[in-house]
C-alpha distance (Angstrom), angle and dihedral (degrees) to the residues before:
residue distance angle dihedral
X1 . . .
X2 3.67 . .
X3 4.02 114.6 .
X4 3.90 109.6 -105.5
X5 3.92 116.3 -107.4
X6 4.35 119.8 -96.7
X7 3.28 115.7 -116.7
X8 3.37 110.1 -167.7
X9 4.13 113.8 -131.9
X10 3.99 82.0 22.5
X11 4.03 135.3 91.2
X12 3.81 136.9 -177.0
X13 3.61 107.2 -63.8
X14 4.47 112.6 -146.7
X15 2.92 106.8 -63.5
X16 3.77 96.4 -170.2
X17 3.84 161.4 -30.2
X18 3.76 102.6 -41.4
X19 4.02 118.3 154.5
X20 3.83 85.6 -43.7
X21 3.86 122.2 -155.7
X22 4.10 117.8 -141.9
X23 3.65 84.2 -112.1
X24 3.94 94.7 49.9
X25 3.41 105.3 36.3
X26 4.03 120.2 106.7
X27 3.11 116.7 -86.3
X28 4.06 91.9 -156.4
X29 3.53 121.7 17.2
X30 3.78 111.3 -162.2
X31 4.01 103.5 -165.2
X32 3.76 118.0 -168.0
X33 3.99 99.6 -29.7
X34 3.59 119.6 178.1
X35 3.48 130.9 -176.5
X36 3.93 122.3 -156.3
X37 3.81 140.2 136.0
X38 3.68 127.6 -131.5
X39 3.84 119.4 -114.7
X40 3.91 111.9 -145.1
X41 4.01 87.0 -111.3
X42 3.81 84.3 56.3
X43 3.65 98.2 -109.2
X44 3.52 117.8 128.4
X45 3.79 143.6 -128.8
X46 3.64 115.6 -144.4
X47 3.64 122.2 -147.9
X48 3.91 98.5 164.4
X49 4.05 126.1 23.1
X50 3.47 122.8 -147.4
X51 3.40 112.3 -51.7
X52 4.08 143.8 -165.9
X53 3.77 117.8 -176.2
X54 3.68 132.1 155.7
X55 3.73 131.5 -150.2
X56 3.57 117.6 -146.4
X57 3.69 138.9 -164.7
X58 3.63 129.4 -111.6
X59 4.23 86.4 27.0
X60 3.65 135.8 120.7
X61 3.94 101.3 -151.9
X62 3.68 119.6 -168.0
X63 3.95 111.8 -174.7
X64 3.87 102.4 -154.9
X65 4.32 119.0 -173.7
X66 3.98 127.9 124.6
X67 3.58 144.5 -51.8
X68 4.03 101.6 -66.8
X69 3.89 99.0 -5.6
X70 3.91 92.5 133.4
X71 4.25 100.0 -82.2
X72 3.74 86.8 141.6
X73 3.83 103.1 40.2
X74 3.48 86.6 51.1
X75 4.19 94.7 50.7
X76 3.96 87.5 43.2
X77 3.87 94.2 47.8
X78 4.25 92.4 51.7
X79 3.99 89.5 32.8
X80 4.24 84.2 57.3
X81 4.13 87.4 -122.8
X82 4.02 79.1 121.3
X83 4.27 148.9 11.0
X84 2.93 113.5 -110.9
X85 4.26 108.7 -135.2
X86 3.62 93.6 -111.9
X87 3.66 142.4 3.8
X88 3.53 133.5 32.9
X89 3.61 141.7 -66.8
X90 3.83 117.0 -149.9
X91 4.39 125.0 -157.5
X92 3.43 103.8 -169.7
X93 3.90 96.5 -26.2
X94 3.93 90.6 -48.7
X95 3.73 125.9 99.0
X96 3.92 116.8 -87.3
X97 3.77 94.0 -144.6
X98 3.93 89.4 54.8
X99 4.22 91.4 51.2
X100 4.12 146.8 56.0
X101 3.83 96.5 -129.4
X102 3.63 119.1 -158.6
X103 3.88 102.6 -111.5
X104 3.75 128.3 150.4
X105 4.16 115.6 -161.0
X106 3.93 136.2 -161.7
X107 3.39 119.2 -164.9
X108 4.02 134.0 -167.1
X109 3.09 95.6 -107.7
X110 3.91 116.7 61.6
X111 4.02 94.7 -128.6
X112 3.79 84.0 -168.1
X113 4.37 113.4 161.9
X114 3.59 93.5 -118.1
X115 4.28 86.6 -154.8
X116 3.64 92.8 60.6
X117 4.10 126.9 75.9
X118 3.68 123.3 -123.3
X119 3.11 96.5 -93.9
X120 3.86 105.3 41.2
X121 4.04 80.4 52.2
X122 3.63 96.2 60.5
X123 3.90 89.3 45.3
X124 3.73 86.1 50.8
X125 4.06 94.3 96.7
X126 3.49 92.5 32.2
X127 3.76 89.3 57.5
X128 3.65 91.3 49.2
X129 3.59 92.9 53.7
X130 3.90 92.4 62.1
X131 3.81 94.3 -106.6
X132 3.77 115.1 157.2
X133 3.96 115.7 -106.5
X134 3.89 94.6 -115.7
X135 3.83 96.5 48.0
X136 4.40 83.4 41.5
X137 3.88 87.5 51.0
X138 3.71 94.0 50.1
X139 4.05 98.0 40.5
X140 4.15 82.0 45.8
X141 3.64 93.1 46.0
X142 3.82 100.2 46.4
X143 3.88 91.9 46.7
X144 3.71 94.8 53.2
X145 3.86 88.2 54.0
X146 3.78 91.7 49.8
X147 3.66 95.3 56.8
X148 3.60 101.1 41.8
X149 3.98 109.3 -86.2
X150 3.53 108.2 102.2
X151 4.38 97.3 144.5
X152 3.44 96.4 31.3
X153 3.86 102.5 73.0
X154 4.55 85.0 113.2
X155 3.47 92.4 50.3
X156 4.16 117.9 119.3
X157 4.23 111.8 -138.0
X158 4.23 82.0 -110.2
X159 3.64 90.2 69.2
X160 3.52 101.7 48.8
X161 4.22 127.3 80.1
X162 3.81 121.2 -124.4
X163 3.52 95.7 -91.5
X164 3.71 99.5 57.4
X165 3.79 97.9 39.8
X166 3.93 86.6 65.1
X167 3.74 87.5 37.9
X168 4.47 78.9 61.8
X169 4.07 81.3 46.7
X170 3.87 86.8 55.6
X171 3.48 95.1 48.7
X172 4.03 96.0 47.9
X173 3.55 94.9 53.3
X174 4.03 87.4 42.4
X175 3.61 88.7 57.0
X176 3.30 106.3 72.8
X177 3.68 94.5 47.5
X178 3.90 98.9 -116.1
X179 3.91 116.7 -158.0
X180 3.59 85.1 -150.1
X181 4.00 127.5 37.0
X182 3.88 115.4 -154.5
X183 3.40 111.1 -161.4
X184 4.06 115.3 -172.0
X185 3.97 102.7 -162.9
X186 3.87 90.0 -56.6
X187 3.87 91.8 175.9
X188 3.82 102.2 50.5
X189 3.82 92.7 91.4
X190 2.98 94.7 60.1
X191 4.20 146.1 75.0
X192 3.00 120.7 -92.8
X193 3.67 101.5 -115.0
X194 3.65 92.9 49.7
X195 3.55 98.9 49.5
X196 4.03 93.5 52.9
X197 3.99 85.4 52.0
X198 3.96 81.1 51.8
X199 3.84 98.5 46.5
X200 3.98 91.3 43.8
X201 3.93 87.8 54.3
X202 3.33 95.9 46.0
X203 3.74 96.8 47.5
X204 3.87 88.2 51.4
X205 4.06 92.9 54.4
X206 4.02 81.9 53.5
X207 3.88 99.5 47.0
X208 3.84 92.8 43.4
X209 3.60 99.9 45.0
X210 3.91 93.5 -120.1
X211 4.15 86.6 143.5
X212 3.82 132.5 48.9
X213 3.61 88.7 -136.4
X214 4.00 110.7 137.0
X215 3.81 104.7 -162.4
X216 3.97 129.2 -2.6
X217 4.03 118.4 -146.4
X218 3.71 107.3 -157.1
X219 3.91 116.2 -164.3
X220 4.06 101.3 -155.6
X221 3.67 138.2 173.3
X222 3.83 89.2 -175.0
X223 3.94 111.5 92.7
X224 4.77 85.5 -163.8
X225 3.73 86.2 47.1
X226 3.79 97.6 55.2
X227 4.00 89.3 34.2
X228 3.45 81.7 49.6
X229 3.88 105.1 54.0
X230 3.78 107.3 12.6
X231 3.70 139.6 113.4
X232 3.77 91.2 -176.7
X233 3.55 133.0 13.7
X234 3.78 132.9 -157.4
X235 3.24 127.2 -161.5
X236 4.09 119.5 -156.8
X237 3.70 121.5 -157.7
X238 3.53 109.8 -153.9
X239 4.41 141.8 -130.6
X240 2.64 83.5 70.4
X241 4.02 118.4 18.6
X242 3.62 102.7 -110.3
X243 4.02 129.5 162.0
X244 3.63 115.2 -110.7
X245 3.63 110.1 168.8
X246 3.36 133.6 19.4
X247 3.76 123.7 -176.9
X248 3.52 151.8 133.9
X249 3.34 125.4 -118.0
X250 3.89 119.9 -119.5
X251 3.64 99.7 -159.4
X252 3.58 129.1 118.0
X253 3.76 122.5 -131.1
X254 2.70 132.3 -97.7
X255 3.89 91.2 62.7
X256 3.67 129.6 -169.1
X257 3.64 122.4 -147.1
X258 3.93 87.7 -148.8
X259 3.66 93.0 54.6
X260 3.90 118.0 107.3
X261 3.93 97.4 -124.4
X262 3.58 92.2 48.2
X263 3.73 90.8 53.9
X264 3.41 95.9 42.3
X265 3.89 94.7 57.6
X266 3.63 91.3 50.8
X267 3.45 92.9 50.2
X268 3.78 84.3 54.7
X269 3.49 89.6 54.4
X270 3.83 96.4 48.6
X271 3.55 78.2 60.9
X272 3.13 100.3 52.8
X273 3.58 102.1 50.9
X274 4.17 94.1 40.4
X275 3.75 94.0 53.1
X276 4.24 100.1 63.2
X277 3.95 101.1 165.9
X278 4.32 89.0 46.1
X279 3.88 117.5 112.0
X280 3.99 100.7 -121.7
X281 4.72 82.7 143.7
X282 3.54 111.5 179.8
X283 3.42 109.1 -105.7
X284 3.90 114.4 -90.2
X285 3.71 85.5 25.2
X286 3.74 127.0 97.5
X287 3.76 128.8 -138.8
X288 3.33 101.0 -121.0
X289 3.67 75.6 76.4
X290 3.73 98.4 64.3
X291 3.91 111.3 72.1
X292 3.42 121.1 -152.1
X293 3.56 145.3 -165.1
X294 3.52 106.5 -76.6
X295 4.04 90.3 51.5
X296 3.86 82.3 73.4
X297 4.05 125.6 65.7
X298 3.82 87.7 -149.1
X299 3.76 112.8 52.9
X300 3.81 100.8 -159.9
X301 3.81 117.4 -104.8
X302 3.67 115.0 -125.7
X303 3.98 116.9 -118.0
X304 3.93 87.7 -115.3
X305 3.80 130.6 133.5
X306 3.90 122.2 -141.5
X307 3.67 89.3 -118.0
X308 4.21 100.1 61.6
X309 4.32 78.3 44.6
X310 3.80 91.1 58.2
X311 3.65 93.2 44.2
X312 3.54 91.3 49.7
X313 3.97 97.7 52.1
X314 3.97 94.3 42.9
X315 3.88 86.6 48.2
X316 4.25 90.2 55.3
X317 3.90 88.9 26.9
X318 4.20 76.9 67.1
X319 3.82 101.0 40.0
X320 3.84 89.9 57.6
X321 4.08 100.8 -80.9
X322 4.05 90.8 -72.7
X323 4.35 131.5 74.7
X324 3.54 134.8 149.4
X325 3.82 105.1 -92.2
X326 4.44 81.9 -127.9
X327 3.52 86.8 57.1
X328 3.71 96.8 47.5
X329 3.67 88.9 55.7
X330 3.49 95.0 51.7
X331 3.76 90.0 54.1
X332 3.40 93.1 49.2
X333 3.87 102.0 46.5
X334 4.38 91.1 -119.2
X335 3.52 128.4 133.3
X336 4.22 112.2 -145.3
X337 3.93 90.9 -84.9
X338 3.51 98.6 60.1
X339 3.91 93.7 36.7
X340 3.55 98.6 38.2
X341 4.13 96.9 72.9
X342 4.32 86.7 42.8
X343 3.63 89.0 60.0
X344 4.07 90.6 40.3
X345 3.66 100.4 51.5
X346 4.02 88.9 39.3
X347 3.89 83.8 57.2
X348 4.03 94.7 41.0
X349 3.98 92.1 57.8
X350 3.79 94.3 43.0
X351 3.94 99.0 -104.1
X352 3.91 101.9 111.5
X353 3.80 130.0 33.1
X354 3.68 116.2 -161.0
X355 4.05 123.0 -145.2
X356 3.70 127.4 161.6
X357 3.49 95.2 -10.8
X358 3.75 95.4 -55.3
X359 3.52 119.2 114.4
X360 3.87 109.2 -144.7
X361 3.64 130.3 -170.1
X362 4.18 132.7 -114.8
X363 3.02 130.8 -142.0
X364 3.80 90.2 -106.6
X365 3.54 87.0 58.4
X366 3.23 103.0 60.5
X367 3.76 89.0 43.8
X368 3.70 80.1 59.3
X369 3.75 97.5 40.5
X370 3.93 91.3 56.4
X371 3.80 97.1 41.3
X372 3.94 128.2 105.0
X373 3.80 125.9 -112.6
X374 3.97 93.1 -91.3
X375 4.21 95.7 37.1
X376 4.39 76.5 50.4
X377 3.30 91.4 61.0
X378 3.87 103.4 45.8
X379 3.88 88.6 47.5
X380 4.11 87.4 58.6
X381 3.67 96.7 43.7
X382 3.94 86.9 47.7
X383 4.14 95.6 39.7
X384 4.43 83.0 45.1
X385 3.41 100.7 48.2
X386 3.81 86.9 52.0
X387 3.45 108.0 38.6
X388 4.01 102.8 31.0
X389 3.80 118.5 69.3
X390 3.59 97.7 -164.8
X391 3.84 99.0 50.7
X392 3.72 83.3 48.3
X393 4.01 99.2 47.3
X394 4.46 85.9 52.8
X395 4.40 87.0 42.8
X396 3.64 88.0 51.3
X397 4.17 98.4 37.2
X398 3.86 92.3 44.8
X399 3.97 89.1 53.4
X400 3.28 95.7 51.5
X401 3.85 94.7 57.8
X402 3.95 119.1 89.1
X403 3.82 87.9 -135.7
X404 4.26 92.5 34.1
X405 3.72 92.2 -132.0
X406 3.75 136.6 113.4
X407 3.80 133.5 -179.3
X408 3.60 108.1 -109.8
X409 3.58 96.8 -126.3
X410 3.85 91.9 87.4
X411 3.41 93.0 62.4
X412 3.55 94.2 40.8
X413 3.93 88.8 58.3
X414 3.71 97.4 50.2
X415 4.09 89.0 53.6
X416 3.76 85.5 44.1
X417 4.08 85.9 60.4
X418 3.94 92.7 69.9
X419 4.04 99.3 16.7
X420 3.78 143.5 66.7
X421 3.52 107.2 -109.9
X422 3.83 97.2 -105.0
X423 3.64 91.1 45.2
X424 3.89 85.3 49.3
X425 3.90 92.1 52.8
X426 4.18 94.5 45.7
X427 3.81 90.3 53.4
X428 3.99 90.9 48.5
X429 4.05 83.3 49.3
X430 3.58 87.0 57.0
X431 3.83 103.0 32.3
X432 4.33 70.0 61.9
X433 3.32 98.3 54.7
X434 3.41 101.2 48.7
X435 4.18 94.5 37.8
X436 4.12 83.1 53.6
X437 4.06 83.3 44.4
X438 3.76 97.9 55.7
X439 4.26 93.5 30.3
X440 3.86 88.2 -120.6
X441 4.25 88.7 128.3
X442 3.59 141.0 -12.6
X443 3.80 127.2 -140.2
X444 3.56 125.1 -135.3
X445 3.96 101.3 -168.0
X446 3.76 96.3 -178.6
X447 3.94 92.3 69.6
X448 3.82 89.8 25.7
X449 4.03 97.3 -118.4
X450 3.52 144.2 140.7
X451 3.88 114.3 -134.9
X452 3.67 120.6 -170.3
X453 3.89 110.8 -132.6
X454 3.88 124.5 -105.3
X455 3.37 124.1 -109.8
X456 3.70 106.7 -70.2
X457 4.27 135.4 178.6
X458 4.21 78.7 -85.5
X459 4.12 86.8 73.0
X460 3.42 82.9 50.4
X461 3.39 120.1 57.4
């Protein structure tokens, strides 16, 4: 078994049931869950491998991975919002499916009832409960003080700002005095001021005991934000979900986003999450149980336009062809889920190799970094038809039609073999954008066809 990566400012987190106290035993146990739907031929799509995860008291757990890897079907399957497929989900020991566990969630979006005061929204689950209206009031009151506010308890949703409407999604799923806290990217709404104020308040409740909340699961996209908050971090790979890092986090809080072990453990992560097909297992786990790309015959495309790629390669084309991918970010004002599919589709057409969480320039990048709009576009129709199968398969199907045009249900079915069907229809959307991009096809979506492009200044060159 290969020996788990170290992450500097991080340690093993538990791995498992050993002589537990009551205070340090799980508080879920999530053994072997899988998540996967059933095609009509009986095949199946899998959106989460066989999993084991543990959540732990006294820990703030952020579970980091990329855009639509299966954060969220992973929160709602240990929340109880959803079964998993297969295996079993433990509360306290006991099956999930066979209890009400006492779990609190905030989502993205504020899901506030815009008819209902601030106060008479936080009482809202309380009221469904069966509590009685003076011990509501006083659980609703006391909440709203705790998280900042006291004098707004008449207020409608419509006159509040971002910040405070998820500050009234805080105190809702405070009210009911959840042993667990899922938290489903509850700052991404918002700017980027407000939601530091947000995380710093909410990491002071937790230090100082001001809630009765046991454990907080944190779904992130934001590498600083789980740095940031989190005991633990884990880190998913993705098609399909797998775990591939688990670790605590050795730093002591308060933590400073300038400070050199704080940077260096997000530049581990970076690292991490940029370098798919590297063995970083969690530890008791083997690889064989992290899939990688070439286990699939679609490698995903990245949601990425050719413009963030060029900006990218002329921005380490000018720092000397290699930067730290955290540094990169910085200079280009992006958090990890808008960088993360840059780098990815840089690396899937041959323009960007990652390694040790740098991202470092080819030579076909820079060739690409120092080219002009039209010379652009020839490089990504060459560097696509090469390096992605699918925009291949339609260049080579629409050619071999006498009319070079194809309904684009055919395509839709062979993504359907390997995806869900929404995941299915966003990489088509792309595959579009980036056939449109590099003139390979056009799409005409009101008949529902694939047309291949005319001869254009690209056959030219």
């Amino acid at each position: 078994m290969p020996e788990p990566t170290a992450i500097p400012g991080a340690c093993d987190a538990p791995a498992g049931p050993v002589s537990e106290s009551i205070d340090s035993a799980p508080i879920i146990r999530a053994r072997a869950i899988e998540k996967f739907y059933t095609q009509p031929d009986g095949g199946r799509v899998e959106i989460i491998s066989p999993s084991d995860l543990d959540v732990f008291p006294q820990q703030i757990i952020a579970l980091l991975g990329p855009s639509g890897c299966g954060k969220s079907t992973l929160l709602r399957i240990l929340a109880g919002l959803m079964p998993p497929s297969a295996g079993q989900v433990l509360w306290h020991d006991r099956p999930l499916c066979d209890q009400a566990p006492n779990v609190g969630i905030v989502f993205q979006s504020f899901a506030l009832f815009p008819w209902l005061t601030v106060l008479d929204n936080v009482e809202a689950p309380l009221e469904a409960r069966g509590v009685a209206a003076s011990e509501r009031r006083q659980r609703a009151v006391r909440i709203l003080d705790a998280v900042g506010l006291d004098g707004f308890e008449s207020a409608y949703p419509k006159e509040l700002s971002g910040g405070m409407k998820q500050r009234v999604g805080f105190a809702r799923a405070l009210v009911i005095q959840p042993e667990v806290l899922f938290m489903d990217e509850p700052f991404s709404a918002l700017d980027v001021l407000t939601a530091e104020t947000l995380r710093g308040e909410l990491l002071e409740l937790w230090l100082e005991h001001k809630i009765p909340t046991r454990s907080i699961f944190l779904v992130t996209h934001n590498i600083e934000e789980a740095v940031f908050l989190a005991d633990r971090i884990i880190v998913l790979g993705t098609h399909p979900a797998h775990i591939r890092a688990d670790f605590a986090v050795g730093l002591a809080h308060p933590r400073r986003h300038k400070d050199p072990d704080f940077l260096d453990l997000v530049d581990r992560i970076y690292q991490i999450l940029t370098q798919p097909t590297a063995d970083f297992a969690p530890p008791g786990a083997s690889a064989a149980a992290a899939p990688t790309h070439s286990s699939v015959r679609y490698p995903l495309l990245p949601r990425a336009r050719p413009g963030g790629m060029g900006a990218l390669l002329e921005l380490l084309a000018d720092h000397g062809g290699r930067e730290d991918l955290h540094a990169l970010a910085s200079a280009l004002s992006l958090d990890v889920s808008d960088l993360l599919p840059i780098v990815e589709s840089a690396e899937l057409l041959g323009f960007l190799s990652v390694d040790q969480g740098d991202g470092q320039i080819t030579p076909a990048g820079r060739t690409f970094a120092a080219a002009s709009i039209l010379e652009r576009k020839q490089l990504f129709r060459q560097a696509s038809l090469e390096r992605v199968l699918l925009l291949r398969q339609i260049d080579e199907a629409l050619r071999a039609k006498a009319d070079h045009t194809l309904p684009d249900d055919f395509f839709r079915d062979l993504l359907e073999e390997q995806f869900t069907p929404s995941m299915a229809n966003q990489q088509f959307e792309i595959a579009i954008q980036w056939g449109r991009y590099a003139e390979i096809f056009d799409y005409d979506a009101d008949r529902g066809r694939l047309v291949l492009t005319e001869p254009s200044a690209l056959d030219q060159e």
